[in-house]
C-alpha atoms as an extended CHARMM CRD file, in Angstrom:
* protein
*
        68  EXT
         1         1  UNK       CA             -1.9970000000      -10.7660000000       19.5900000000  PROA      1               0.0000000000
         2         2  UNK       CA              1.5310000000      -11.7650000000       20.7950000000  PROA      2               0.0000000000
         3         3  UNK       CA              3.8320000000      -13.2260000000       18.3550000000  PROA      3               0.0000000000
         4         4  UNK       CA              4.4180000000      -16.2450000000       20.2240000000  PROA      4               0.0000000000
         5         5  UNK       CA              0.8270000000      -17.0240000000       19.5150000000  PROA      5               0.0000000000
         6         6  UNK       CA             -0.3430000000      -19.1470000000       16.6530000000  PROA      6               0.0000000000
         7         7  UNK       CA             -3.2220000000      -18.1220000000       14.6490000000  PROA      7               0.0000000000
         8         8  UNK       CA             -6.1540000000      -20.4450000000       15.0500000000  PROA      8               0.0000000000
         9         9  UNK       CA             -9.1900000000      -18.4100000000       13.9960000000  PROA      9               0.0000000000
        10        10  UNK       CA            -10.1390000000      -15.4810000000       10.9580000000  PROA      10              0.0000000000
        11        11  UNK       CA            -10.6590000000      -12.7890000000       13.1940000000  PROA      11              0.0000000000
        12        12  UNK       CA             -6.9690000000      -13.7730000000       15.4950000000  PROA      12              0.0000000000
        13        13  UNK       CA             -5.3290000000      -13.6360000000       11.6000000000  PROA      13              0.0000000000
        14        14  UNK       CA             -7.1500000000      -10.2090000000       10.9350000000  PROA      14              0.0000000000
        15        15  UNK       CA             -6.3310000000       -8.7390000000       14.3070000000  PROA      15              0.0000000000
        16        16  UNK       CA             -2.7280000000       -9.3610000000       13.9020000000  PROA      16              0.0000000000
        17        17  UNK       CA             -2.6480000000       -8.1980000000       10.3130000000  PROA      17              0.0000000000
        18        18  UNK       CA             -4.0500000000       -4.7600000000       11.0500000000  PROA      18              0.0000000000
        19        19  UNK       CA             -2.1670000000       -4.5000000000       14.1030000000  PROA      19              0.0000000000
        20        20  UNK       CA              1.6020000000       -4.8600000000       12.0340000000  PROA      20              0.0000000000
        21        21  UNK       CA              0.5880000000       -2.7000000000        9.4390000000  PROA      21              0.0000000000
        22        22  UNK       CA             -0.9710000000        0.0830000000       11.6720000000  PROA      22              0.0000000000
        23        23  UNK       CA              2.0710000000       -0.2460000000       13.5460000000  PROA      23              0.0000000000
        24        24  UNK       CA              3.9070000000        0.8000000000       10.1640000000  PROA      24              0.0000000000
        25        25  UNK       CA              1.3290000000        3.4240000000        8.5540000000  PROA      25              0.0000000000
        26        26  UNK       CA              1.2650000000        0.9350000000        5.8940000000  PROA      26              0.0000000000
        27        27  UNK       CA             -0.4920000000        1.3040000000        2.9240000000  PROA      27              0.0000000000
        28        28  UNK       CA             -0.4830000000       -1.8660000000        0.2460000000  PROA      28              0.0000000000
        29        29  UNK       CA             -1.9590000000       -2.0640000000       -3.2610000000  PROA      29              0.0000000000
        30        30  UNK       CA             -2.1090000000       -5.2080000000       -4.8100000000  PROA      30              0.0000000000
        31        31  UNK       CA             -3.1730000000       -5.3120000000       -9.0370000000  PROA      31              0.0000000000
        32        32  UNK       CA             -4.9110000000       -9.3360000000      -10.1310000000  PROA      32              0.0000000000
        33        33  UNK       CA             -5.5800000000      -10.0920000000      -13.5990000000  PROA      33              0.0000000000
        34        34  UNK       CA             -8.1470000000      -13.9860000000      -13.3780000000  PROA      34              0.0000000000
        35        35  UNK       CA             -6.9410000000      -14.0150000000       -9.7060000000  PROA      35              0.0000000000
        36        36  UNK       CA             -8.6600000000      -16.9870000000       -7.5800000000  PROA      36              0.0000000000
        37        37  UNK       CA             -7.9680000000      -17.8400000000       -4.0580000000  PROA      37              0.0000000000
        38        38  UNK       CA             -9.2590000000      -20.6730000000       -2.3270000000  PROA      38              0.0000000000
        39        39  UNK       CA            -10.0390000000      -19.4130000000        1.2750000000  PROA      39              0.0000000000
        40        40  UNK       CA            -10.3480000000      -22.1540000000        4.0790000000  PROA      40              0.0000000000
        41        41  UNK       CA            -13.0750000000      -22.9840000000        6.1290000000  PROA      41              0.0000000000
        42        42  UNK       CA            -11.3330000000      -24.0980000000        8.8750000000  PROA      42              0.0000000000
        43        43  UNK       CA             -8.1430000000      -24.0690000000       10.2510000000  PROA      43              0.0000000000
        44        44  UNK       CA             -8.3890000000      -27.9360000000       10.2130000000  PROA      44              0.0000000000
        45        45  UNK       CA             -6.5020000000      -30.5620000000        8.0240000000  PROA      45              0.0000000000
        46        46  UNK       CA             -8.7850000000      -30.8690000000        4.8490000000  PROA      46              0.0000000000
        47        47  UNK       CA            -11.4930000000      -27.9030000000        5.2180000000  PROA      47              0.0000000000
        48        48  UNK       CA            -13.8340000000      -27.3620000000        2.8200000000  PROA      48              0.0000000000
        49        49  UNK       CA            -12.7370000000      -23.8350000000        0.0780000000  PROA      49              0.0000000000
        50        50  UNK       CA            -14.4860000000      -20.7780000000       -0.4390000000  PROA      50              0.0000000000
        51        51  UNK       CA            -12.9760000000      -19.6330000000       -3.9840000000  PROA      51              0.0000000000
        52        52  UNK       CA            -12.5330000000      -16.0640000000       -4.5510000000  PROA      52              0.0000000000
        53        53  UNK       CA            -12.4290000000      -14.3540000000       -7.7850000000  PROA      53              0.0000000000
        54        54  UNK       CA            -10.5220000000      -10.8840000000       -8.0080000000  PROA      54              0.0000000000
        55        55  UNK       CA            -10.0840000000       -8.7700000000      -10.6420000000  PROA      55              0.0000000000
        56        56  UNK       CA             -8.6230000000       -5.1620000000      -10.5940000000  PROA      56              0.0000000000
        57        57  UNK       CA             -7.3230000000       -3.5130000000       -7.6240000000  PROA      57              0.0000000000
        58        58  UNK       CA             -7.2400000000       -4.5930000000       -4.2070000000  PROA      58              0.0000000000
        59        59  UNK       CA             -5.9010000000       -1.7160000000       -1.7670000000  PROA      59              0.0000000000
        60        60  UNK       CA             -5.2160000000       -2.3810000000        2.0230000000  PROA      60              0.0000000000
        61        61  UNK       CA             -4.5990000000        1.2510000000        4.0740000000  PROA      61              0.0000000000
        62        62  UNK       CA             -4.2680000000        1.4700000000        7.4570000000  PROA      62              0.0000000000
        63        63  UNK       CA             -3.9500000000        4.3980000000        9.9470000000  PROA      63              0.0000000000
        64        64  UNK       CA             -3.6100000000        4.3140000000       13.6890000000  PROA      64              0.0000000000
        65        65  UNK       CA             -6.1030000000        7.0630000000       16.3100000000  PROA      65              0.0000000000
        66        66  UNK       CA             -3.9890000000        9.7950000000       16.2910000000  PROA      66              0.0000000000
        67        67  UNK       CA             -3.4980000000       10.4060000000       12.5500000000  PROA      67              0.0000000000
        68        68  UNK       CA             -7.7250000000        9.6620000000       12.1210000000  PROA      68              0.0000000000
């Protein structure tokens, strides 16, 4: 997605997300103790929340085709 694009969508957010970090080799780890997000339904004003409960580890690794 180009990056003078706004995100409207999940998926657009997603596809841009894996597409810096695989452009990087990234690999994230993230530790939550009582963690809760509140995940949008929409991209609209007020949308209704999804509410997301994480606890322990949360590890985002990315590779791109040629090191697969």
């Amino acid at each position: 997605m180009p990056s003078d694009q706004e995100t409207h969508t999940w998926p657009e957010l997603a596809i841009g997300l894996y597409d810096k970090l695989t452009e990087r080799d990234a690999a994230i780890s993230y530790a939550f103790d009582q963690f809760e997000l509140g995940i949008p339904s929409s991209t609209s004003g007020d949308p209704k929340l999804a509410v997301w409960r994480i606890h322990g580890t949360l590890k985002i690794t990315t590779r791109n085709g040629k090191d697969a």
